[in-house]
NUROKOL-287731 format. One record per residue (C-alpha): x, y, z. Coordinates in nm, 4 decimals, always signed. Each point is the difference from the previous one (the first is absolute). Layout:
BEGIN
        px        py        pz
         X         Y         Z
...
***
This chain:
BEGIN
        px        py        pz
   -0.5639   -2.5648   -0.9678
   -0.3591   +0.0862   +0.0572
   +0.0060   +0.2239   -0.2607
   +0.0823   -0.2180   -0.2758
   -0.1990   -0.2539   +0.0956
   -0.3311   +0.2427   +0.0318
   +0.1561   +0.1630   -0.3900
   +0.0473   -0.3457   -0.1514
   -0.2475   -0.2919   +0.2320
   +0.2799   -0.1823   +0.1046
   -0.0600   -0.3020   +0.2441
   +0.2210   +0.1932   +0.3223
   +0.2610   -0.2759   +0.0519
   +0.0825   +0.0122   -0.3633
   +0.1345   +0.3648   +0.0152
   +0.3396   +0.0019   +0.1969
   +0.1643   +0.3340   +0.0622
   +0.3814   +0.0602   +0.0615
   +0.0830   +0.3270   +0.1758
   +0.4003   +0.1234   -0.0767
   +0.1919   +0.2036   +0.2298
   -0.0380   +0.3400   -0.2123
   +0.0617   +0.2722   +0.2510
   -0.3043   +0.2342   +0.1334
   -0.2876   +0.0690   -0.2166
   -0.0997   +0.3311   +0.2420
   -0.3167   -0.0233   -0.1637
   +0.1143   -0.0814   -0.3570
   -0.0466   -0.3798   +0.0005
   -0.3910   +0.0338   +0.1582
   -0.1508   -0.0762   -0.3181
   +0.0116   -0.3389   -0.1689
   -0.0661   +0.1280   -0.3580
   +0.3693   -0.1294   -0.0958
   -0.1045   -0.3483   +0.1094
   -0.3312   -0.0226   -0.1821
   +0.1826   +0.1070   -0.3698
   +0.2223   -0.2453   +0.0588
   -0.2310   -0.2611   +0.1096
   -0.2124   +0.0885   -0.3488
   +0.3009   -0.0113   -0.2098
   +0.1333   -0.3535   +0.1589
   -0.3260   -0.1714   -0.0605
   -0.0578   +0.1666   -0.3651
   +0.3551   -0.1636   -0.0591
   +0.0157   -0.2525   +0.1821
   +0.3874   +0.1255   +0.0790
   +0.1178   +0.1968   +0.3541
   -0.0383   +0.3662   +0.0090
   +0.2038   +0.2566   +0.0686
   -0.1837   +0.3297   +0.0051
   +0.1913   +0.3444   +0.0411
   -0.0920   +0.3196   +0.0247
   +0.1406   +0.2771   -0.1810
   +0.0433   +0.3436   +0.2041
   -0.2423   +0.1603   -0.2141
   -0.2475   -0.2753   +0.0616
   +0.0715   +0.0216   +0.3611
   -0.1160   +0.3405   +0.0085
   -0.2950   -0.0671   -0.2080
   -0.1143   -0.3440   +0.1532
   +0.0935   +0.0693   +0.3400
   -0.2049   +0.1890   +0.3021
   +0.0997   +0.2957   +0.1299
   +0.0099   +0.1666   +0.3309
   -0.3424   +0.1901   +0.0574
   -0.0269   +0.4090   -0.0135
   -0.0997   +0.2056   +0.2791
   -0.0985   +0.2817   +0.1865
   +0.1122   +0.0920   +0.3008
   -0.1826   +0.3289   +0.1938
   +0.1800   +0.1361   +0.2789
   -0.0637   +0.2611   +0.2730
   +0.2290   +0.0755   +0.3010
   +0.0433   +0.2680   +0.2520
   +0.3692   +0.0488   +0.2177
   +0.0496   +0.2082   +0.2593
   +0.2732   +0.2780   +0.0227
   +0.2242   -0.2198   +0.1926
   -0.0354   -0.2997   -0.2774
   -0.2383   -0.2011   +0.1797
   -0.2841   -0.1660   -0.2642
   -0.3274   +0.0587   +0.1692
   -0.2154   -0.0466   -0.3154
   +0.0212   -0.3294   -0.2863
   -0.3302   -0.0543   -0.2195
   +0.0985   -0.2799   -0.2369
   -0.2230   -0.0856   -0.2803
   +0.1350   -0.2555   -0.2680
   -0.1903   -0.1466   -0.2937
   +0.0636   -0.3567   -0.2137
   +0.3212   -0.0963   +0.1239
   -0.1165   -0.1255   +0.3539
   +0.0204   -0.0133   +0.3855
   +0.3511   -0.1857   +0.0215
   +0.2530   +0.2869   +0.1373
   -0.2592   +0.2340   +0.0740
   -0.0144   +0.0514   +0.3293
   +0.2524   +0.2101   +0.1771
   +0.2544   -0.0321   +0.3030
   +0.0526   +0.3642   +0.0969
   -0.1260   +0.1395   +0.3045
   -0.2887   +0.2148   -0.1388
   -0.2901   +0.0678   +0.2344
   -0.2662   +0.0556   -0.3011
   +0.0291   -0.2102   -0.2463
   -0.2319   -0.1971   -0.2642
   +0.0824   -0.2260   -0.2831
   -0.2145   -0.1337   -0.2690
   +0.0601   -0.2611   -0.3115
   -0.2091   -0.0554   -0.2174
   -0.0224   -0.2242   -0.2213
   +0.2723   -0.2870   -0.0735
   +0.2855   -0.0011   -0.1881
   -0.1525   -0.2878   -0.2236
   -0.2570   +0.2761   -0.1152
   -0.2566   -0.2567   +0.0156
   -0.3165   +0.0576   -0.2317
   -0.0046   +0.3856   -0.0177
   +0.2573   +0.0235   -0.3108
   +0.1993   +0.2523   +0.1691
   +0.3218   -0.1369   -0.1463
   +0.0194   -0.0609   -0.3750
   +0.2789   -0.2410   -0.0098
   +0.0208   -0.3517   +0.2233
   +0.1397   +0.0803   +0.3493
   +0.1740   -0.2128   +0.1844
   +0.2146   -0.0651   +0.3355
   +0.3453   +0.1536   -0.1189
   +0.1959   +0.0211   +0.3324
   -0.2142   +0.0830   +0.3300
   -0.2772   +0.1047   -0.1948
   -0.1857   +0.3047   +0.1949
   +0.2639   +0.0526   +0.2447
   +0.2744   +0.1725   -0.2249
   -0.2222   +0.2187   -0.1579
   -0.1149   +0.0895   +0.3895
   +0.3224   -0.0003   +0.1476
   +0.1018   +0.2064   -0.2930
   -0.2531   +0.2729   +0.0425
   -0.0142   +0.0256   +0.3813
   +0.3824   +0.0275   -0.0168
   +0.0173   +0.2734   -0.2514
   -0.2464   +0.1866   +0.1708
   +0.2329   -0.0417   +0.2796
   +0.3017   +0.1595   -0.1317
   -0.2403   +0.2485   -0.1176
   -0.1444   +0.1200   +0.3792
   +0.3905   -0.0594   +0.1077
   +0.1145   +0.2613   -0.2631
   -0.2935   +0.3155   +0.0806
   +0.0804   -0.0891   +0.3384
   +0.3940   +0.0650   -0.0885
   +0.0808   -0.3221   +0.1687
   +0.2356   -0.2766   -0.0456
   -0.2434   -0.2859   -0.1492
   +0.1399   -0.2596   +0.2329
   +0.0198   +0.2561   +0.3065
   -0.3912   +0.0617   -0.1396
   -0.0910   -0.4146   +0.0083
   +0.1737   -0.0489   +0.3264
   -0.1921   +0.3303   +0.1679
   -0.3089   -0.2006   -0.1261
   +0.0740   -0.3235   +0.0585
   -0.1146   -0.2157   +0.3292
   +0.0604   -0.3198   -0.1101
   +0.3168   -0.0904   +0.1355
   +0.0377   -0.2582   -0.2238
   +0.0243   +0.2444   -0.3210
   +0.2040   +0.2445   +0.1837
   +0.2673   -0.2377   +0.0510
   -0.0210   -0.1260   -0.3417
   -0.0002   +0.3927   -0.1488
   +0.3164   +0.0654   +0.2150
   +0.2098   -0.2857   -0.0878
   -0.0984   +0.0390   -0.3558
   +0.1612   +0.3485   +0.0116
   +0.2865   -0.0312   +0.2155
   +0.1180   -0.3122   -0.2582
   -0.1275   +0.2585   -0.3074
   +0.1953   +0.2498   +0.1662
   -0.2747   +0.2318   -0.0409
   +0.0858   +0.3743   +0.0463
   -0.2931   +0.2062   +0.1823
   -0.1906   +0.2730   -0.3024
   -0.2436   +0.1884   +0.0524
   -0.0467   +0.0220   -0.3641
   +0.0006   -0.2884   -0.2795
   +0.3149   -0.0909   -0.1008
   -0.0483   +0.0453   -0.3647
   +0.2022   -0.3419   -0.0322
   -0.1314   -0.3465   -0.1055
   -0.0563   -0.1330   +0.3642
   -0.2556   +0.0603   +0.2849
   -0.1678   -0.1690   +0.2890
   -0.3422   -0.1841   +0.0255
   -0.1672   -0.2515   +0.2811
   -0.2511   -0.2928   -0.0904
   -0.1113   -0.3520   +0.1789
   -0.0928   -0.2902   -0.2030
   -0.0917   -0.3796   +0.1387
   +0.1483   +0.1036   +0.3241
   +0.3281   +0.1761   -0.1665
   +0.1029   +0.3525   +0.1176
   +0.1990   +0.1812   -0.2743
***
């Protein structure tokens, strides 16, 4: 609503704006773009609107979720144990960052947000496609997981569980893969499943 009446200098209580039940956006629907072409076209004909998008001009119009980088060092023990986790990630934010193992020296950085704000870093529009910052985190701390669980030659869930203090994951990790019916590995499974951790607004997964 504010948007069209900042594009067009609409009095406020003349622009009314009805909301259907569509079904998550998950960061798709963040942008009002639809709403000002069809507010243009309405008042250039004087007729209702109704604007579509093409999935080609989806692609094109639409943000996108931001790049990254992701720099990380680790140390383990011979046993398994993680005694070392230097996390440095760049443009895609804090959110998910921070870790829940038990790790004695540890240090993580983020800079800069996901947004990208005035530095240009990302050449197309960026915007909040589901969690933004914490998948691309939770993605890269838990694939350097599975990578420390596989030089050690240990199971990755036996690996997360040896590492793990909060009691709260561990419970969630073990129900998870006694309803999976995960079978201990120490290698990967070369199959199209595997195991990963992550909190989000107070949600263990």
């Amino acid at each position: 609503k504010d948007q069209v009446v900042r594009a067009f200098g609409f009095p406020s209580e003349n622009v009314r704006v009805i909301t259907p039940f569509v079904g998550g956006g998950f960061g798709g629907k963040s942008q009002s773009s639809q709403a000002i072409e069809a507010a243009r076209l309405a008042k250039l004909t004087g007729k209702p609107v109704q604007v579509a998008w093409s999935r080609a001009e989806e692609f094109f119009y639409d943000t996108f979720r931001p790049a990254a980088v992701v720099k990380i060092k680790s140390g383990i023990t011979e046993s398994g144990k993680i005694t070392l986790w230097n996390y440095e990630v760049y443009f895609a934010g804090s959110r998910g960052s921070q870790h829940f193992y038990d790790i004695p020296n540890h240090s993580t950085t983020a800079l800069g947000e996901w947004r990208g704000g005035s530095s240009g870093v990302h050449p197309f529009g960026t915007g909040p496609w589901r969690a933004p910052a914490n998948n691309t985190n939770t993605f890269a701390r838990e694939s350097h997981i599975d990578i420390m669980a596989s030089k050690a030659a240990i199971d990755p869930v036996e690996f997360r569980l040896n590492n793990l203090k909060d009691e709260r994951m561990r419970r969630v990790l073990k129900a998870a893969a006694e309803k999976f019916g995960w079978t201990p590995s120490k290698t990967p499974s070369s199959r199209g499943f595997g195991v990963a951790c992550g909190i989000d607004s107070g949600t263990y997964v």
